[in-house]
N, C-alpha and C positions, 0 to 999 in steps of 0.2 A: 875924928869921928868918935863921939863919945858914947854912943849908944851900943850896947852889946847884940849885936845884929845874933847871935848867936840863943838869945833867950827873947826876943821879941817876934812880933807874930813875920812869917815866912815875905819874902819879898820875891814879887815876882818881874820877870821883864813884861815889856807889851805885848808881846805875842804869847803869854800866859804862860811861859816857861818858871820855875824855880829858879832863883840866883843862889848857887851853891853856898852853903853857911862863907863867912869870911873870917868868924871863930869860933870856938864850940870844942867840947870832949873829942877825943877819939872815934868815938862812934860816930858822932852826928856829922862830923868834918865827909867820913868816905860815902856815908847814906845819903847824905845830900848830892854830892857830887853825882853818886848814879842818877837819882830823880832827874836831875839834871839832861843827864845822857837819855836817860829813857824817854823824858819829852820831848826832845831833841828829834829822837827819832820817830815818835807820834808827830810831831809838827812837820817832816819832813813827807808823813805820808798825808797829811789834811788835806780834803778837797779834790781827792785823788778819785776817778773810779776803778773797777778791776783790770779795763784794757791799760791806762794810763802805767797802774804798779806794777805790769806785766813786760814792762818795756825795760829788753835790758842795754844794759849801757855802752859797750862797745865792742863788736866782735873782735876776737872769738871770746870773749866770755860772756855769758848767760845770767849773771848775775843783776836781780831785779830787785824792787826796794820790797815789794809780797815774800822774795825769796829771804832779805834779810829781817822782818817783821818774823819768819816762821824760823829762820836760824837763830833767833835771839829768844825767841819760846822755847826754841830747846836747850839754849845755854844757860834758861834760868833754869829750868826743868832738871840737865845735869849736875849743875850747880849744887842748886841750895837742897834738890831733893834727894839724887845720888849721893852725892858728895860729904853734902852735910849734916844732912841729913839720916844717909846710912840705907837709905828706903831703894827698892827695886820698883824700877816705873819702866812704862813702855815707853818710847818715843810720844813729843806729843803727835807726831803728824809720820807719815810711812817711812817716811828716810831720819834717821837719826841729826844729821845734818840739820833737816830743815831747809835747805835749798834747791828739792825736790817740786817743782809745780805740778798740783794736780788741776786739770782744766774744772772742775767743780768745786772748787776754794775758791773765794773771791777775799780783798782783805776786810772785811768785816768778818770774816769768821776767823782767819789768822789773825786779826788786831784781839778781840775776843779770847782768844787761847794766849796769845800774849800777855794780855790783864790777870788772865788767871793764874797763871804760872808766876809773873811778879807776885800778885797777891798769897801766891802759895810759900812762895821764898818768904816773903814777909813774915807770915806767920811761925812757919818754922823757925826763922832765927830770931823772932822775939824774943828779947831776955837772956841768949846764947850770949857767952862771955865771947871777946874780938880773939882770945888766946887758944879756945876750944877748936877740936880738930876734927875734920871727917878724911876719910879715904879714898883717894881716886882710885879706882877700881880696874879699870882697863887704860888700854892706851900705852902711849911710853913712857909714860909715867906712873904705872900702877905701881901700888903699893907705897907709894909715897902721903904718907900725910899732910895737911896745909891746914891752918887757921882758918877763921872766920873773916880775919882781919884781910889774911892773902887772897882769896876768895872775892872779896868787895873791893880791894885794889885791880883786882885782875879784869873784873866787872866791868869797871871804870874804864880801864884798860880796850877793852873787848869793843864798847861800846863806842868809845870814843874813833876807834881806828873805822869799823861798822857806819858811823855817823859822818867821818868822811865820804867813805861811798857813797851813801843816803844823800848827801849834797851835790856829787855829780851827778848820780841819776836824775836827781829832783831838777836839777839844772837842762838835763838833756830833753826831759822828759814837758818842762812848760816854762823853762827860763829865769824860774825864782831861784834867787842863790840868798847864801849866809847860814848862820849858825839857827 
């Protein structure tokens, strides 16, 4: 393959997914990869209505693909704006979690706050060096600093285990399975 997949315009699968860079700087290598994941999990809720994402997957857990749509708004939300930010933010939605249903959220308002909070990470680490630090602040791990770069690995991370889920639901829920 002689073509630098890495500097030429983006390739996508059929189902409009991004194909994560194949080479590219530091940066663009783990930025991709999230896109990746992030559509992943959009594609996993398309076509859905609010009873459909409401359906959780196996008792006893309660876990629904609306619940992991509103827990990954607030992982961008701690993220890139806590974290890396520095900034004090409420929750986006009443449980910090995010895997709180309220019966008056349907997923168009949680996919909505999802976009926003991606778009909000985004902006914020534009132009931030991968070696720049923010602060976890609570948790078990407060006061530990982490890169930009560990941050967007963990993301990756986060997202991908997330996007599991996302596929048995999606499988329980109307039969369509894969990535």
């Amino acid at each position: 393959m002689g073509d630098d997949v890495s500097s030429s315009a983006p390739i996508t699968l059929p189902d409009g997914r991004p194909v994560p860079r194949f080479r590219g700087d530091e940066r663009a290598m783990p930025e991709s990869w999230l896109e990746y994941h992030r559509a992943t999990l959009a594609l996993k809720c398309a076509g859905l209505d609010d009873a459909q994402v409401r359906l959780a997957s196996a008792e006893p857990s309660a876990l629904t693909l609306l619940s992991l749509v509103q827990h990954l708004a607030e992982v961008e939300r701690n993220w890139f704006q806590r974290i890396v930010a520095g900034r004090d933010v409420p929750p986006v939605f009443d449980d910090v979690t995010g895997f709180a249903l309220d019966p008056a959220r349907g997923i168009d308002e949680a996919l909505a706050a999802w976009h926003r909070e991606i778009a909000r990470g985004r902006e914020l680490t534009e132009g931030l060096p991968l070696d720049g630090t923010g602060l976890i602040t609570d948790g078990p791990m407060a006061g530990v600093e982490v890169s930009l770069r560990w941050v967007l690995i963990h993301l990756i991370e986060e997202y991908a285990r997330h996007n599991g889920h996302a596929d048995l639901l999606r499988e329980r829920i109307d039969g369509v399975t894969g990535s």
